[in-house]
C-alpha positions, 0 to 999 in steps of 0.5 A, a space after each residue: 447494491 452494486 458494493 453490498 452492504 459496506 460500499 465505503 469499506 469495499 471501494 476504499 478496499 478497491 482503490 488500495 488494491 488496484 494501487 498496490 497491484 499495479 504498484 507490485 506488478 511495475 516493481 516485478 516487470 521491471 525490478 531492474 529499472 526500478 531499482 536503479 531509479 530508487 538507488 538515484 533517487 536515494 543517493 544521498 540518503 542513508 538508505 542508498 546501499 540497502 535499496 534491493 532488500 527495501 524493495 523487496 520488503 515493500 513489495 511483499 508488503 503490498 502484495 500481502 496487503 492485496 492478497 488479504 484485502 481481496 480475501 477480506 471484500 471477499 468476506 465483506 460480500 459474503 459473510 460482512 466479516 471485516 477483520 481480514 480486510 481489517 489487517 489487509 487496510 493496516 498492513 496498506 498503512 505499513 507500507 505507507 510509512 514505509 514509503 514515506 519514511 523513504 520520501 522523507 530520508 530522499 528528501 523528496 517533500 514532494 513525494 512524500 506530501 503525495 502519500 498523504 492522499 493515500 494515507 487519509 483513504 487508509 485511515 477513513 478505510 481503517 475507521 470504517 472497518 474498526 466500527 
């Protein structure tokens, strides 16, 4: 088998990673552009003076979050130990309702709707690596 004996768990673990990477990877090429998108997109909101320091926690929450899924397929295929992946898929949860919480302040109903596909894969991934 291709993805051990957890081929739900490690391609919901996959999936979230690739995301999150290339989520993490864009914020720190180009950390200036993105943050003067996110001032734009956050100008009427609460949240418009404080878009460096948001950035940053949520940047550090997807690259912990990789970090610790990765380690945790790692475990998956090795040992079928889950907790790792386990706290990687929540911190993945955090940093969704962050991001929404942002959408939703931005009045960005489109935006915000969008995370719902990522959120039903975290919670399918969270129910998978609960049992």
């Amino acid at each position: 088998m291709i993805f051990s004996n957890h081929p739900a768990e490690v391609c919901i673990l996959l999936f979230l990673t690739i995301t999150f990477v290339i989520s993490s990877i864009e914020k720190i090429t180009d950390w200036k552009g993105n943050v003067n998108f996110i001032k734009n997109h956050f100008k009427n909101s609460p949240l418009k003076n404080k878009v460096p320091l948001l950035l940053t926690i949520v940047l550090i929450t997807e690259i912990i979050a990789c970090v610790l899924m990765i380690i945790g397929i790692y475990n998956l295929y090795t040992t079928g130990f889950k907790k790792i992946a386990l706290i990687g898929i929540e911190l993945s949860a955090l940093t969704l309702f962050f991001l929404l919480i942002g959408q939703r302040l931005a009045k960005d109903y489109a935006g915000a709707m969008s995370l719902g596909v990522y959120f039903i894969i975290t919670i399918i991934g969270l129910v998978l690596l609960n049992n």
